[in-house]
TIRO-2110 file (N, C-alpha, C; in Angstrom, 1 decimal):
// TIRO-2110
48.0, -21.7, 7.7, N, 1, A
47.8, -23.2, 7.8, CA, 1, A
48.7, -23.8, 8.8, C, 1, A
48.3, -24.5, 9.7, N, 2, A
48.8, -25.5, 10.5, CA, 2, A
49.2, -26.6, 10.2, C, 2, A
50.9, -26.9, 10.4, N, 3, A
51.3, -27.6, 10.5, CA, 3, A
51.2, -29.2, 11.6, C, 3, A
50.7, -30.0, 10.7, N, 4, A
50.7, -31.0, 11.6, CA, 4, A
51.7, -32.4, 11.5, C, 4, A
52.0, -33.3, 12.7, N, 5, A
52.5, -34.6, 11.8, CA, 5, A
51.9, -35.5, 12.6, C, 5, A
51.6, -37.0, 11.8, N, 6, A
51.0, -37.7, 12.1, CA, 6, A
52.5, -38.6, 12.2, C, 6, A
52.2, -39.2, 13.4, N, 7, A
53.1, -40.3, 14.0, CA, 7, A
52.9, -41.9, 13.6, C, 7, A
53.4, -42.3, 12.6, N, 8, A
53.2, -43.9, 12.2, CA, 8, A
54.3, -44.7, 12.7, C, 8, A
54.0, -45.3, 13.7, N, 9, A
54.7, -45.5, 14.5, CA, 9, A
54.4, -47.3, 14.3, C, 9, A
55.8, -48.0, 14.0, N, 10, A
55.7, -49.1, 13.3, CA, 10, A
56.7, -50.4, 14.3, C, 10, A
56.0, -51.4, 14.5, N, 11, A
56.5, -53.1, 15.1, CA, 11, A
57.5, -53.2, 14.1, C, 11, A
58.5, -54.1, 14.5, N, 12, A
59.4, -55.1, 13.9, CA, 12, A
58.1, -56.2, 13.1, C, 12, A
57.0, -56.2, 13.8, N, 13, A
55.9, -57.5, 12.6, CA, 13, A
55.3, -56.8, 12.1, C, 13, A
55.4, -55.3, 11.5, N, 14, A
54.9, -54.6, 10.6, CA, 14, A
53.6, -54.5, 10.8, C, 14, A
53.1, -54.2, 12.4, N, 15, A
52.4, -53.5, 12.5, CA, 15, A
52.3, -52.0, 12.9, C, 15, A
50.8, -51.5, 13.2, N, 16, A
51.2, -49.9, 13.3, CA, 16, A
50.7, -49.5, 13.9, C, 16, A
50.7, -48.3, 15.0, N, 17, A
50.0, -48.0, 16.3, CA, 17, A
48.7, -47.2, 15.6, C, 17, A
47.6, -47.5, 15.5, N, 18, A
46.7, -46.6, 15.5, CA, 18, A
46.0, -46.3, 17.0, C, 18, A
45.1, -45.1, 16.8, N, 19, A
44.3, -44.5, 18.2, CA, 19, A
42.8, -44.1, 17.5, C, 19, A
41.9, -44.3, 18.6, N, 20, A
40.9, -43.5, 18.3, CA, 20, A
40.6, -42.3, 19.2, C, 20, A
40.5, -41.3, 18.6, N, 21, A
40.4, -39.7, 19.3, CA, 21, A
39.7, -40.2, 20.4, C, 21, A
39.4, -38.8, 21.3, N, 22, A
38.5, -38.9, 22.1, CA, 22, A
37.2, -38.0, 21.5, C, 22, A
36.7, -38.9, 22.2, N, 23, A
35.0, -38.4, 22.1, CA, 23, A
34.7, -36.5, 22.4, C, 23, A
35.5, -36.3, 23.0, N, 24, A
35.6, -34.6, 23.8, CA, 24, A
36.3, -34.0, 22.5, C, 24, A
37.0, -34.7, 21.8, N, 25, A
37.8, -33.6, 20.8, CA, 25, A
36.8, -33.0, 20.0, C, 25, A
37.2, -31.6, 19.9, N, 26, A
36.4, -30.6, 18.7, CA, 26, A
36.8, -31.3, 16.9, C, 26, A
37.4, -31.8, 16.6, N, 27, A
38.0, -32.1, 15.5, CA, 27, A
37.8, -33.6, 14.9, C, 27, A
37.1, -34.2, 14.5, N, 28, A
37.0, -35.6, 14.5, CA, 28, A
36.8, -36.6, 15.5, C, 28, A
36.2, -36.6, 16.5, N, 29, A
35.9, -37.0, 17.7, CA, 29, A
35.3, -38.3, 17.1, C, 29, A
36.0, -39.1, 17.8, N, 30, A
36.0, -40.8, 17.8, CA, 30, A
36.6, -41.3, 16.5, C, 30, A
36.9, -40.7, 15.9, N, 31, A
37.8, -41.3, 14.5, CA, 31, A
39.0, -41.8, 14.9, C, 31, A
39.2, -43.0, 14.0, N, 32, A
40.9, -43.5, 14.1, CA, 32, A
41.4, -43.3, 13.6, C, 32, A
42.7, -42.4, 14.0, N, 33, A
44.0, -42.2, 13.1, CA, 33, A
45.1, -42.4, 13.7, C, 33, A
46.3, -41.8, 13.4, N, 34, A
47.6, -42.0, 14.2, CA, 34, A
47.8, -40.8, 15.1, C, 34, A
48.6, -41.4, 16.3, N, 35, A
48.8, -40.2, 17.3, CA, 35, A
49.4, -39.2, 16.2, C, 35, A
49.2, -37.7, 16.9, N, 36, A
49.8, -36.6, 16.1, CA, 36, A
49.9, -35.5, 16.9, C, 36, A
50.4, -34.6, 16.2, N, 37, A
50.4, -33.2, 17.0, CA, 37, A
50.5, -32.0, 16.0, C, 37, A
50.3, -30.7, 16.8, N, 38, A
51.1, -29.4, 16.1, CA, 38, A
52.4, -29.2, 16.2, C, 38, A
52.9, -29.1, 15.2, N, 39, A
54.3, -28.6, 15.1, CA, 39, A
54.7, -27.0, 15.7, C, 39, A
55.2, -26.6, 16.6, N, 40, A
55.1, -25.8, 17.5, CA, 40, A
56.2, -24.6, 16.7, C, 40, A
56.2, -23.5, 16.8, N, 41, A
57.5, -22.3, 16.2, CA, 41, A
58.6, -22.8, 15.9, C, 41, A
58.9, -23.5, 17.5, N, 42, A
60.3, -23.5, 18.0, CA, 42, A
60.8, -25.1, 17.7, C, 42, A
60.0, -25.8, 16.6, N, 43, A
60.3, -26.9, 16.8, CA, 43, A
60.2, -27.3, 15.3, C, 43, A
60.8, -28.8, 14.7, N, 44, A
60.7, -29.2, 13.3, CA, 44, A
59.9, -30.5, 13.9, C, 44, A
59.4, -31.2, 12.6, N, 45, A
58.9, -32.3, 12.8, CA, 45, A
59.1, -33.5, 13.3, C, 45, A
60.5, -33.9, 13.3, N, 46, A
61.0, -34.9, 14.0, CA, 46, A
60.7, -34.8, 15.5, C, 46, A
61.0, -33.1, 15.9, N, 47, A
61.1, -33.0, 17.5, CA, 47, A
59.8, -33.2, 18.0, C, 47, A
58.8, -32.4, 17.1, N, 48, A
57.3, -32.1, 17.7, CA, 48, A
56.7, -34.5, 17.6, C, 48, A
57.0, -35.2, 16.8, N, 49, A
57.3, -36.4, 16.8, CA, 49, A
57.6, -36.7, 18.3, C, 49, A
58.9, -36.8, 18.8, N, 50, A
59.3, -36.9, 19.9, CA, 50, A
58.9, -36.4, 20.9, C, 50, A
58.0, -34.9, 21.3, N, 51, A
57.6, -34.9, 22.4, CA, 51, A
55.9, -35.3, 22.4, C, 51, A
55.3, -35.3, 21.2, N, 52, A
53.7, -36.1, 21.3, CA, 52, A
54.1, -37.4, 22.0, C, 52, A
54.9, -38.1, 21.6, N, 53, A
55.1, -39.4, 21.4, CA, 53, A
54.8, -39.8, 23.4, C, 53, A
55.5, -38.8, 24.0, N, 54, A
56.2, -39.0, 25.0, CA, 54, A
55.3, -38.4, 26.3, C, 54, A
54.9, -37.4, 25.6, N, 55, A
53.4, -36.8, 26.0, CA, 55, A
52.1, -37.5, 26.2, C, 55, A
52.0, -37.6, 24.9, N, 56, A
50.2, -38.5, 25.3, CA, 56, A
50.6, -40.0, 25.0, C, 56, A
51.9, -40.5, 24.7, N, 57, A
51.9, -42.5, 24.6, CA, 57, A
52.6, -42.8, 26.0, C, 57, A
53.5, -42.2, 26.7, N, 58, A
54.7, -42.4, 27.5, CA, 58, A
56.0, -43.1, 26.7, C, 58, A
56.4, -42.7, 25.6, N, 59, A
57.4, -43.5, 24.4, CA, 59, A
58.6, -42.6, 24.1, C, 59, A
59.5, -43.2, 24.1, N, 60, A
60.3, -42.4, 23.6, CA, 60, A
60.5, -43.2, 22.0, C, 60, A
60.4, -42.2, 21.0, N, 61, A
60.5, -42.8, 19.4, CA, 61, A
62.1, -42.1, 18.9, C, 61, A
61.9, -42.8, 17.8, N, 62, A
62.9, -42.7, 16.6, CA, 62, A
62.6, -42.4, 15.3, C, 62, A
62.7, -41.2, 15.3, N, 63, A
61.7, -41.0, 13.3, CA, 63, A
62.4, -41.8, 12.6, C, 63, A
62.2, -41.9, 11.8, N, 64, A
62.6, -42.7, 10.4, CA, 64, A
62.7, -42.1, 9.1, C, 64, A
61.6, -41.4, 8.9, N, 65, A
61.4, -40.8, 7.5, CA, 65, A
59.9, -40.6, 7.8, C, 65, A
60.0, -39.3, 6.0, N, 66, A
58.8, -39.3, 6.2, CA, 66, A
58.1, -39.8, 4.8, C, 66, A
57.0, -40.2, 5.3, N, 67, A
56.2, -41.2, 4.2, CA, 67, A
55.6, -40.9, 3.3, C, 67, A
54.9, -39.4, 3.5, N, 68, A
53.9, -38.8, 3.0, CA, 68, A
53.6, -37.1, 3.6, C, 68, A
53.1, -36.5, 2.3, N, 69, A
52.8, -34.8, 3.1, CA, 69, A
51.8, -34.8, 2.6, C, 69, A
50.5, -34.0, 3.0, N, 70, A
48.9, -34.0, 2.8, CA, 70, A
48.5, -32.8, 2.7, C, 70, A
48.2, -31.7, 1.9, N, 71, A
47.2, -30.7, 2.6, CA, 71, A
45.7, -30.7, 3.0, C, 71, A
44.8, -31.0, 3.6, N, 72, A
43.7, -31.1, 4.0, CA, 72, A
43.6, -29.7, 4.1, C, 72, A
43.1, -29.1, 3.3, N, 73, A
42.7, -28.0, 3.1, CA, 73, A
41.3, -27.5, 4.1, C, 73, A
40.6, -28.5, 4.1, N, 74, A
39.2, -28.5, 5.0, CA, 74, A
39.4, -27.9, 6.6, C, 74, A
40.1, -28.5, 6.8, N, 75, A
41.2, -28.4, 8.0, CA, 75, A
41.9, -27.2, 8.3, C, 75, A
42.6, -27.0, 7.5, N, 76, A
43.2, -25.6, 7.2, CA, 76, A
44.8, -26.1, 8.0, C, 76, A
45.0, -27.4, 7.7, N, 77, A
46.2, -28.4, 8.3, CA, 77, A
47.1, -28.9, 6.8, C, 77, A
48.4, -28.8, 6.8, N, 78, A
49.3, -29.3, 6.5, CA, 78, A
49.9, -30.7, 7.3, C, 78, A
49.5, -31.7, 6.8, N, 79, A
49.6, -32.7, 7.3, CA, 79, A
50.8, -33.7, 6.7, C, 79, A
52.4, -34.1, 7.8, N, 80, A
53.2, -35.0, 7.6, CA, 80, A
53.3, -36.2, 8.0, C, 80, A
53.2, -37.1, 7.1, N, 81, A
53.3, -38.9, 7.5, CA, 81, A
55.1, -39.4, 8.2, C, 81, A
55.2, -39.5, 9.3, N, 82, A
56.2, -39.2, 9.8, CA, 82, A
56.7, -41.1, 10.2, C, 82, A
57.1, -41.8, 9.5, N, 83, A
57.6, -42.6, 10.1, CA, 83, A
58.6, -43.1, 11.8, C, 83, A
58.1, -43.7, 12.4, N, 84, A
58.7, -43.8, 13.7, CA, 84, A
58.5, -45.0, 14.2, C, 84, A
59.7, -45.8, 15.1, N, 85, A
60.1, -46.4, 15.5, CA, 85, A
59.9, -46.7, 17.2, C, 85, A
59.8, -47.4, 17.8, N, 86, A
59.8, -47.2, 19.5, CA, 86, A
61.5, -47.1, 20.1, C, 86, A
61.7, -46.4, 20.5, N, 87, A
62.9, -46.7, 21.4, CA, 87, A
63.2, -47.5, 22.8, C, 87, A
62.3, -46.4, 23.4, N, 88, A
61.9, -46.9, 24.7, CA, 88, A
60.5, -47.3, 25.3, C, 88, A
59.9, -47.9, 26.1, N, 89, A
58.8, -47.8, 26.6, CA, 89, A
58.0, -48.6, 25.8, C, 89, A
56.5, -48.8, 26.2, N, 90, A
55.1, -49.4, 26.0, CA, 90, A
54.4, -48.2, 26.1, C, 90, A
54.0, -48.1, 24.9, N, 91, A
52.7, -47.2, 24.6, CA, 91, A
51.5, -47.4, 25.6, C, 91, A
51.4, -46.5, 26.1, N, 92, A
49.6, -46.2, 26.9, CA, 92, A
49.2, -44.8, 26.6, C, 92, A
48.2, -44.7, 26.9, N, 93, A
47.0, -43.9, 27.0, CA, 93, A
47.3, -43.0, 28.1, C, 93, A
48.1, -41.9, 27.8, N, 94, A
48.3, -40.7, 29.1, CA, 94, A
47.4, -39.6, 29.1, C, 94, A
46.8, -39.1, 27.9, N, 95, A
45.8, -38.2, 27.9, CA, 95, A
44.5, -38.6, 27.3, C, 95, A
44.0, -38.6, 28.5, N, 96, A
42.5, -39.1, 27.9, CA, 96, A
41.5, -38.5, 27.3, C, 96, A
42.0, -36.8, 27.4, N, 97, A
41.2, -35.9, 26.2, CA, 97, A
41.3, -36.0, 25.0, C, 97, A
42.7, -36.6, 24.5, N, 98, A
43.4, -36.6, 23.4, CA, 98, A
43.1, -38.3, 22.8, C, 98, A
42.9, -39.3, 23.5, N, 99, A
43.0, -40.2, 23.0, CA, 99, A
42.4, -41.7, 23.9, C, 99, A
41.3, -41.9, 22.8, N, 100, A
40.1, -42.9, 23.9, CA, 100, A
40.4, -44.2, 23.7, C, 100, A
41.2, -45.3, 22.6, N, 101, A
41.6, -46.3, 22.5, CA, 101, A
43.1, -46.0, 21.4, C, 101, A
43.7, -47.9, 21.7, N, 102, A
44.9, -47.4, 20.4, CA, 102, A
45.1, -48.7, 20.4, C, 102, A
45.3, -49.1, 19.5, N, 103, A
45.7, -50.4, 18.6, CA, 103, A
46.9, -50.6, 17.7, C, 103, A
47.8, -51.8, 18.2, N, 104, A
48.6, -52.1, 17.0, CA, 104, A
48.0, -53.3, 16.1, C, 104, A
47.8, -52.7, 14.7, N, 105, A
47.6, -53.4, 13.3, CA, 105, A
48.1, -53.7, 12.2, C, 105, A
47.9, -54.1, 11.5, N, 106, A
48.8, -53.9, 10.0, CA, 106, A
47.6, -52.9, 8.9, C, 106, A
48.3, -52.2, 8.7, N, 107, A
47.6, -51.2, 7.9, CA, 107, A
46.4, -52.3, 6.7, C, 107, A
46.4, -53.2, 6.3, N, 108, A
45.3, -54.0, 5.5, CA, 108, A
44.4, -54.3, 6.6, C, 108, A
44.8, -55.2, 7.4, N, 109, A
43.6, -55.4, 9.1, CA, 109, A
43.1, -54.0, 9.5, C, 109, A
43.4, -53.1, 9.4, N, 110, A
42.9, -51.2, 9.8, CA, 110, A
41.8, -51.5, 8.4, C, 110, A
41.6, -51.1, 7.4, N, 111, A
41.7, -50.6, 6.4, CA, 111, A
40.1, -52.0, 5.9, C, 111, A
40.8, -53.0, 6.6, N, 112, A
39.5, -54.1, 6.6, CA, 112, A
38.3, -53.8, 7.2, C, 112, A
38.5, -53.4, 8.6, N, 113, A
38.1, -53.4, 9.8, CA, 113, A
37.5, -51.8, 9.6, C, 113, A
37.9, -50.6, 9.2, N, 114, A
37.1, -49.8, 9.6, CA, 114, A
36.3, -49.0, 8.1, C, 114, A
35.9, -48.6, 8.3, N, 115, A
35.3, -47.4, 7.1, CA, 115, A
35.6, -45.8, 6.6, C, 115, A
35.8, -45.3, 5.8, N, 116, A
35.9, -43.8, 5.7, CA, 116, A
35.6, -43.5, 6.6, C, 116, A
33.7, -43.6, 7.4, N, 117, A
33.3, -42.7, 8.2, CA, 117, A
33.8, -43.4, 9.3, C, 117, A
34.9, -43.7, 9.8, N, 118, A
35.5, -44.3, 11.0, CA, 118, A
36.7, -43.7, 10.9, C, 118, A
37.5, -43.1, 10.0, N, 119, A
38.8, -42.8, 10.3, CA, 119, A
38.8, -41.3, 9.7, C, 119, A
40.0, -40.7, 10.5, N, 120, A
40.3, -39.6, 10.0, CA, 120, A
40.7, -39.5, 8.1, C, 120, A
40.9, -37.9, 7.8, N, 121, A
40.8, -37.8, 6.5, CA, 121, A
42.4, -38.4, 5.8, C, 121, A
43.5, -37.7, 6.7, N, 122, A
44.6, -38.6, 6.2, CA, 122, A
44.5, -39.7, 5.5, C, 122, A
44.2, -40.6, 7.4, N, 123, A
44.1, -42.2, 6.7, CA, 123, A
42.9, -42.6, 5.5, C, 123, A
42.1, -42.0, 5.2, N, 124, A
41.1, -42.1, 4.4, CA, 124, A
42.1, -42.0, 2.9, C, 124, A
42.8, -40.9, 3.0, N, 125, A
43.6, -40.3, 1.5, CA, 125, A
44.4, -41.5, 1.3, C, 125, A
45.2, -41.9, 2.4, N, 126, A
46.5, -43.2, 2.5, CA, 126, A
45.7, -44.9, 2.2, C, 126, A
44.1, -44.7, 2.1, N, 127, A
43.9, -46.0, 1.7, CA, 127, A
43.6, -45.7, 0.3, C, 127, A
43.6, -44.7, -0.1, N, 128, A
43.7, -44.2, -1.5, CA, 128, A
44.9, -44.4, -2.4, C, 128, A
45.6, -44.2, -1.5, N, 129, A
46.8, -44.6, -2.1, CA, 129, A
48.3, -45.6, -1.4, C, 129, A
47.7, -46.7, -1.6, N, 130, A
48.4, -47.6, -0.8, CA, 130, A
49.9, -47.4, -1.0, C, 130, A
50.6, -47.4, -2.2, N, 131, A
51.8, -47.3, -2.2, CA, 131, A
52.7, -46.7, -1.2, C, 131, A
52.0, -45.6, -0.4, N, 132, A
52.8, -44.9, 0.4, CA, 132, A
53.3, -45.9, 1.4, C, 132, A
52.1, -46.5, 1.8, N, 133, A
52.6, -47.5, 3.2, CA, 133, A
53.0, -49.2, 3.4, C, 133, A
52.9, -49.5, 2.0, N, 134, A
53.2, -50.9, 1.1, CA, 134, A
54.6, -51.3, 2.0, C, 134, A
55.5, -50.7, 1.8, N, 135, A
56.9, -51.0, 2.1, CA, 135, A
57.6, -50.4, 3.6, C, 135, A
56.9, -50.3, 4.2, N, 136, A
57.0, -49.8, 5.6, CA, 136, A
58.0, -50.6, 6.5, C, 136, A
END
């Protein structure tokens, strides 16, 4: 099983970076969720955090905590809700395999705005259970 974390990456006005995949990905192609990545051997979560971030946003972040852990079994992914912060930079769009739009929202405007069959399975589970992201 593959270790993954999902980057919730959160404003001072409590909103939150979402993305919609790109159309080319094998895995959910055009679904919105949060930037993420594989957690690599040589790395723990915070780090693998810090180099997506920096990789496909141009951002340097700050974890925070983490929010939430998921197995999506379907997947065959272990999935971590990784709270983060911006340090440095303005988020863009550096890989465009990886990532075809991105928006900052408040997780209720997301959750208004799109449908199950619009977002990945995480965020699908996380509007199931709001508590996790209530107090962000």
């Amino acid at each position: 099983m593959n270790h993954h974390v999902a980057l919730v990456i959160k404003t001072n006005d409590y909103k939150v970076l979402f993305i919609q995949r790109a159309l080319t990905k094998k895995t959910l192609p055009g679904a919105w969720s949060f930037p993420s990545g594989t957690v690599e051997s040589t790395e723990n979560i915070e780090e693998t955090a810090v180099r997506e971030a920096k990789e496909e946003l141009g951002v340097e972040i700050e974890p925070i905590r983490i929010l939430a852990e998921k197995e999506l079994s379907e997947f065959s992914v272990f999935l971590t809700f990784l709270l983060c912060s911006i340090k440095s930079g303005t988020p863009s769009i550096l890989e465009l395999n990886e990532i075809q739009k991105m928006e900052f929202m408040s997780f209720q405007d997301f959750f208004n705005r799109f449908s199950d069959n619009e977002i990945g399975h995480g965020l699908i589970w996380l509007r199931r259970n709001p508590q996790i992201f209530l107090n962000i």
